[in-house]
DSSP file (Angstrom, degrees, kcal/mol; ACC not computed):
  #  RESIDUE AA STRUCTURE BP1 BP2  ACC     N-H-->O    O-->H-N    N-H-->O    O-->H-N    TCO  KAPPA ALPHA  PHI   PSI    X-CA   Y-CA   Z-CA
    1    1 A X              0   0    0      0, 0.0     2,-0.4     0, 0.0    75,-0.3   0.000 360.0 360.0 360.0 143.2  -10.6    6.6   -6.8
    2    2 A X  E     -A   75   0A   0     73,-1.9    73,-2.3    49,-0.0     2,-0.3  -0.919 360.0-147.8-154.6  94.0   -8.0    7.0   -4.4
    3    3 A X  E     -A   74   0A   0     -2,-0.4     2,-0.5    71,-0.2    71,-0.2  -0.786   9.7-139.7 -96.2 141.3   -4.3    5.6   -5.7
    4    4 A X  E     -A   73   0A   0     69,-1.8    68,-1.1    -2,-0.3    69,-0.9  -0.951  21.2-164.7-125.1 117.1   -1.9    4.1   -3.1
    5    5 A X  E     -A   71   0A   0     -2,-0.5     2,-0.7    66,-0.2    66,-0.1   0.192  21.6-119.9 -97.8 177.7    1.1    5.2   -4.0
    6    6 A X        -     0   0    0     64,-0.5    63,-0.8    61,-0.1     2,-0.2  -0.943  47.6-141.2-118.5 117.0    5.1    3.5   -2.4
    7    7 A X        -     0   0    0     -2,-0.7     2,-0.5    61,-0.1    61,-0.1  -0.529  23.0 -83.9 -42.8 135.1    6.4    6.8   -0.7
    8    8 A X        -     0   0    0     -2,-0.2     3,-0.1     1,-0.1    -1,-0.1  -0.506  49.2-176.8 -76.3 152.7    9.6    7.7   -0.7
    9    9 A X        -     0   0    0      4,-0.6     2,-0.3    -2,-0.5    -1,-0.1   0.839  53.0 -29.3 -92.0 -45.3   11.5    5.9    2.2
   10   10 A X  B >   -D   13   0B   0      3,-0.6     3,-6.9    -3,-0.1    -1,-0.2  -0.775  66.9 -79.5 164.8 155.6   14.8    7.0    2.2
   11   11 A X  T 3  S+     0   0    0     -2,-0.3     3,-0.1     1,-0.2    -3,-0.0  -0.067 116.2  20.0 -71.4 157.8   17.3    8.1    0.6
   12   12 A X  T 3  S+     0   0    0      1,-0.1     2,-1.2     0, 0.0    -1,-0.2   0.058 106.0 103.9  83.3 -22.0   19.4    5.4   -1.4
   13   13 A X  B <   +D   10   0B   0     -3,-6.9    -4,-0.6     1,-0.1    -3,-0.6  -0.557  31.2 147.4 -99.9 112.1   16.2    3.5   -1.0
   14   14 A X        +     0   0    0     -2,-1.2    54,-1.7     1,-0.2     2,-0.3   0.521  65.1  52.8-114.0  19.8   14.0    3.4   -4.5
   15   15 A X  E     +E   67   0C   0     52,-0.3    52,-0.3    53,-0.0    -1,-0.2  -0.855  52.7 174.1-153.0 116.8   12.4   -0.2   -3.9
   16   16 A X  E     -E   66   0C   0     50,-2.6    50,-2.7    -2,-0.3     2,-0.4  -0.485  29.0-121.2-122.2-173.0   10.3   -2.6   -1.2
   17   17 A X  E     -EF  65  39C   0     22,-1.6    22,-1.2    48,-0.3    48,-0.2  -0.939  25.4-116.3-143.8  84.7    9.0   -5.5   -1.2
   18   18 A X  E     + F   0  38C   0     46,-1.7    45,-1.2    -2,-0.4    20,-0.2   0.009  34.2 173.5 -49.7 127.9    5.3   -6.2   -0.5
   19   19 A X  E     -     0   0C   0     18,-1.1     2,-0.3     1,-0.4    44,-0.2   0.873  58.7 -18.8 -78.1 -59.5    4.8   -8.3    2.8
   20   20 A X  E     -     0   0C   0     17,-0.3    17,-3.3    42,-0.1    -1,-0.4  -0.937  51.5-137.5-170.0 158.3    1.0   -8.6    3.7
   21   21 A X  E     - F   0  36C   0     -2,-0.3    15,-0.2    15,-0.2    14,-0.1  -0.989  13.0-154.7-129.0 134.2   -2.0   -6.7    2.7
   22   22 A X  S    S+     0   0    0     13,-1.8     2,-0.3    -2,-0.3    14,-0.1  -0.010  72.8  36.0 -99.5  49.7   -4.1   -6.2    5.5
   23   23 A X  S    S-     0   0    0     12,-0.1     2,-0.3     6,-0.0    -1,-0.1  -0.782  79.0-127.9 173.0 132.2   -7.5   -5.8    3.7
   24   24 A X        -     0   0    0     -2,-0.3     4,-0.1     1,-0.2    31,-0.1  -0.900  36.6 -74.8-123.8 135.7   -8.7   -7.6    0.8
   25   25 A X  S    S+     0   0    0     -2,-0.3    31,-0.2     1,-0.2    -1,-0.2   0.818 122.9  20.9 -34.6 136.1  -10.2   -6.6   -2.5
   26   26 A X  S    S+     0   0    0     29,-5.8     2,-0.3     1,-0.3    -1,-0.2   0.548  95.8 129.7  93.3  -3.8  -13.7   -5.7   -1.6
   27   27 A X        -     0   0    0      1,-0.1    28,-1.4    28,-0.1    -1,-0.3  -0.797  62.1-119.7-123.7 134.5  -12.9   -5.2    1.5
   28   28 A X  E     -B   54   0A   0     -2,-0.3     2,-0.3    26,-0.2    26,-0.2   0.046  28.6-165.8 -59.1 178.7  -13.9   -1.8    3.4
   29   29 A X  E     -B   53   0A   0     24,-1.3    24,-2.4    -6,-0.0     2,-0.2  -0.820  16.7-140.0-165.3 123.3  -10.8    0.5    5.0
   30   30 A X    >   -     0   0    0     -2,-0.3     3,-1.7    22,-0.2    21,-0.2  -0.490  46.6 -91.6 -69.2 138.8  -11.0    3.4    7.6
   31   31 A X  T 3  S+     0   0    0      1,-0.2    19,-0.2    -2,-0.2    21,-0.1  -0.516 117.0  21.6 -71.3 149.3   -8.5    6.4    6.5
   32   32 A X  T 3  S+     0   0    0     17,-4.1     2,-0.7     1,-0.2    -1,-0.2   0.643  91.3 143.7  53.3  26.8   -5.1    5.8    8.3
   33   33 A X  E <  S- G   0  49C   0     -3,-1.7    16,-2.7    16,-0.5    -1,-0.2  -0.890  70.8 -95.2 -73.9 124.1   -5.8    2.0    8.8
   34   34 A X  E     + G   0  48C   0     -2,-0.7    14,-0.2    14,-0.3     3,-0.1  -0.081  57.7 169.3 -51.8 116.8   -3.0   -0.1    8.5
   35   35 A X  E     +     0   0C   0     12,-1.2   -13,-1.8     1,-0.5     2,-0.3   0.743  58.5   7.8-121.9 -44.2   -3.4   -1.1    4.6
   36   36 A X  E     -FG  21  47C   0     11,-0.7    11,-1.5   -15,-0.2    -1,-0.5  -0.987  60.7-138.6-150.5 155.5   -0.3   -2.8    3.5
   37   37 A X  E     - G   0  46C   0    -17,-3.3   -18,-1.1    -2,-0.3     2,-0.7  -0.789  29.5-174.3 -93.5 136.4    3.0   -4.1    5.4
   38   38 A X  E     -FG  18  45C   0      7,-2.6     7,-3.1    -2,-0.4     2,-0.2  -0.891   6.7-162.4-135.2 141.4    5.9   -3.2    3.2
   39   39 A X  E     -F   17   0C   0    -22,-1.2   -22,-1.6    -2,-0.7     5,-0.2  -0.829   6.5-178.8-103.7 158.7   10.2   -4.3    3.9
   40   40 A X        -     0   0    0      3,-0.3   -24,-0.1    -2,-0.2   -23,-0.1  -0.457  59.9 -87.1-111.1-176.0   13.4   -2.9    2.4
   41   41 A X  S    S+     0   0    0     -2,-0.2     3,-0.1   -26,-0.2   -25,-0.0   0.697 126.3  43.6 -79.1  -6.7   16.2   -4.1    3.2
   42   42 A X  S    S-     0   0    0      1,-0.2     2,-0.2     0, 0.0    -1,-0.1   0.400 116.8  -4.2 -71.6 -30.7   16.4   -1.6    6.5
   43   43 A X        -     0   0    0      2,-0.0     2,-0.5    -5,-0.0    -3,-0.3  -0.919  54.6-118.0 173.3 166.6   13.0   -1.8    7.9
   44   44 A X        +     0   0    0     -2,-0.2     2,-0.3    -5,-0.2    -5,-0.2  -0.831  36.9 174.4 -98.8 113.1    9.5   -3.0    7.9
   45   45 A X  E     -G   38   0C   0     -7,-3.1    -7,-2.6    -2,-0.5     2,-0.4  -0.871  27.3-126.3-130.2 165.0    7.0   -0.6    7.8
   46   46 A X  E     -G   37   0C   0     -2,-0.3     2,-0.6    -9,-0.3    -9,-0.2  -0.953  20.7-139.2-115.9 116.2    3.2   -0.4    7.6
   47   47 A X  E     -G   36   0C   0    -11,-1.5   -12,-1.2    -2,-0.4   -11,-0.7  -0.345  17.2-146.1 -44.2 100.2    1.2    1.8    4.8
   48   48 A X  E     -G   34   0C   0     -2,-0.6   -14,-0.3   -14,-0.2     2,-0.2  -0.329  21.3-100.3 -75.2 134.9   -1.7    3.6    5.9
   49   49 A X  E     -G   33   0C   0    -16,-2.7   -17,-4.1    -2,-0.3   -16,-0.5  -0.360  17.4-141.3 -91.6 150.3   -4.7    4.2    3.9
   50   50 A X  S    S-     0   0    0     -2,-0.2     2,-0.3   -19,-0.2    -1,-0.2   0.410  71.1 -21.7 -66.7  -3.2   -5.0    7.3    2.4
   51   51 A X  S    S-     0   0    0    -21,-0.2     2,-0.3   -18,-0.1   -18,-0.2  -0.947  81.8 -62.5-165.9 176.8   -9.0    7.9    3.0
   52   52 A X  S    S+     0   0    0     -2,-0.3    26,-0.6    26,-0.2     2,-0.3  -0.559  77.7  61.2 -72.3 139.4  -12.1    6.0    3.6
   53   53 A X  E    S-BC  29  77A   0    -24,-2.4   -24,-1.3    -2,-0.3     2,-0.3  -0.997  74.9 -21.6 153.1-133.2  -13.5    3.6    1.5
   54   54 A X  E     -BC  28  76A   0     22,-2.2    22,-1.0    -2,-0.3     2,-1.0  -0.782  44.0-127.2-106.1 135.6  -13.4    0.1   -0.6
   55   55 A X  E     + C   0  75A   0    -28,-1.4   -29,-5.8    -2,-0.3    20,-0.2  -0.823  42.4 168.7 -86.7 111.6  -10.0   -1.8   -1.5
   56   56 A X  E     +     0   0A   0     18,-1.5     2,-0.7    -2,-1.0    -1,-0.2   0.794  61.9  26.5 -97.6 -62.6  -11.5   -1.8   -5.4
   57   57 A X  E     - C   0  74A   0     17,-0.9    17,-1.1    -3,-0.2     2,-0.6  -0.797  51.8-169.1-140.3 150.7   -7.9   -3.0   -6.4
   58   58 A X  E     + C   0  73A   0     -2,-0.7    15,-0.2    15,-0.2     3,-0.1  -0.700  10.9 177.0-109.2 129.6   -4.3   -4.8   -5.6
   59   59 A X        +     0   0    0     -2,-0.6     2,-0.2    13,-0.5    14,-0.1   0.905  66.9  22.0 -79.9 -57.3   -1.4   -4.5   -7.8
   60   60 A X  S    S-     0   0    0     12,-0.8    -1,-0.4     4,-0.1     2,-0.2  -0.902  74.3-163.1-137.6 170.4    1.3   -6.2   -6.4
   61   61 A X    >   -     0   0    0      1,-0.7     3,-2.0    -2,-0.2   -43,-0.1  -0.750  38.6 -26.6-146.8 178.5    1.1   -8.8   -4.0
   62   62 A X  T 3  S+     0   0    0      1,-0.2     2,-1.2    -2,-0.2    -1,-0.7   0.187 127.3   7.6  -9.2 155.8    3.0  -11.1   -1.1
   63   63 A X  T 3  S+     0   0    0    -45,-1.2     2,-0.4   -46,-0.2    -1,-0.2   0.193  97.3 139.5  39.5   5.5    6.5  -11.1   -2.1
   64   64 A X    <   -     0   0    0     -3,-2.0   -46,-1.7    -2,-1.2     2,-0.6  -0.639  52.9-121.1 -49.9 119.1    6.4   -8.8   -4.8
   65   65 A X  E     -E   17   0C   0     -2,-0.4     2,-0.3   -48,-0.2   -48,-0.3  -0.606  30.0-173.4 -80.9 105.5    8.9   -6.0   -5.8
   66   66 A X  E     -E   16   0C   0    -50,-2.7   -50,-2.6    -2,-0.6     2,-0.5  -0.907  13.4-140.0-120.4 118.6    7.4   -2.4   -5.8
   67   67 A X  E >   -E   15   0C   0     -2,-0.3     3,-2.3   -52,-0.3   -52,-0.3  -0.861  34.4 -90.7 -67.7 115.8    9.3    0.7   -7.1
   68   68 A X  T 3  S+     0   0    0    -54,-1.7   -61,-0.1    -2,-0.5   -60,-0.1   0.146 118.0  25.0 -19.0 105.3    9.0    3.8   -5.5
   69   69 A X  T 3  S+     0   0    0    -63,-0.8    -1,-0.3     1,-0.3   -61,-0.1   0.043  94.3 132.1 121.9 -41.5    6.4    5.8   -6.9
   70   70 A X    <   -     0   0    0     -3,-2.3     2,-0.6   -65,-0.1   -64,-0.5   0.225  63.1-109.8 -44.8 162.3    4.2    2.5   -8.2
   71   71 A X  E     -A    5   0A   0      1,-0.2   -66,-0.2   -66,-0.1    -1,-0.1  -0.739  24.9-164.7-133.2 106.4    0.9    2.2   -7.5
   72   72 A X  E     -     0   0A   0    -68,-1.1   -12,-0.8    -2,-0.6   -13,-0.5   0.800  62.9 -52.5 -30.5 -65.7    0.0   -0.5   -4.9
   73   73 A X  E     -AC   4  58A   0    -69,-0.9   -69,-1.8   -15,-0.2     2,-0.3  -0.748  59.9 -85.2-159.1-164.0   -3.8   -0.6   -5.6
   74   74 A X  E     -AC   3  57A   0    -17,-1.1   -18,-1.5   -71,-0.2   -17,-0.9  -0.906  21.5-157.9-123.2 154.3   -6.6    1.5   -5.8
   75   75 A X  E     -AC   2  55A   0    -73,-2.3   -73,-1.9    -2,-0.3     2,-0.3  -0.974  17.3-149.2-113.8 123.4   -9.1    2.9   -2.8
   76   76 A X  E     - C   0  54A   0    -22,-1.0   -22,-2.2    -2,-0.4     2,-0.7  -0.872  28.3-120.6 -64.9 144.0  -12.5    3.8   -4.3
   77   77 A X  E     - C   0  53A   0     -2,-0.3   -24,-0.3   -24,-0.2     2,-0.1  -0.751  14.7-138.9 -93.3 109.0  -13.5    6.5   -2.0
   78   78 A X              0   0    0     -2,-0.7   -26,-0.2   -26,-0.6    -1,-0.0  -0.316 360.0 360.0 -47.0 130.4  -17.0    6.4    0.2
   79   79 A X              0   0    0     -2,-0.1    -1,-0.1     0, 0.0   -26,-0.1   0.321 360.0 360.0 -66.1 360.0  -18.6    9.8    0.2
């Protein structure tokens, strides 16, 4: 399993704000597919995912408040 982790963003910044998930649980994901949208209050960015495989699980979700460092969901990984 494969944790997708909030990067840090920038400095002064230790918190976003989930937007959209583009894939949902169950749902397959190419590494560096566009996985989750996230905002600050500075910009809008998109997560990539970190490998191939399954979105096995979501954490936080629309409109949710994510600390730097959290862990978004989990990837189980395809071999």
């Amino acid at each position: 399993m494969t944790k997708v982790v909030l990067p840090e963003l920038a400095e002064g910044v230790d918190k976003a704000i989930v937007s959209y998930w583009y894939f949902k649980e169950g749902e397959k994901v190419n590494e560096k597919d566009d996985l989750v949208e996230i905002t600050t209050d500075k910009a809008t960015f998109n997560l990539p995912s970190p490998c191939l495989g399954t979105v096995a699980e979501i954490f936080f979700h629309a409109g949710d408040t994510v600390n730097v460092g959290e862990t978004l969901g989990i990837i189980e990984e395809i071999q």
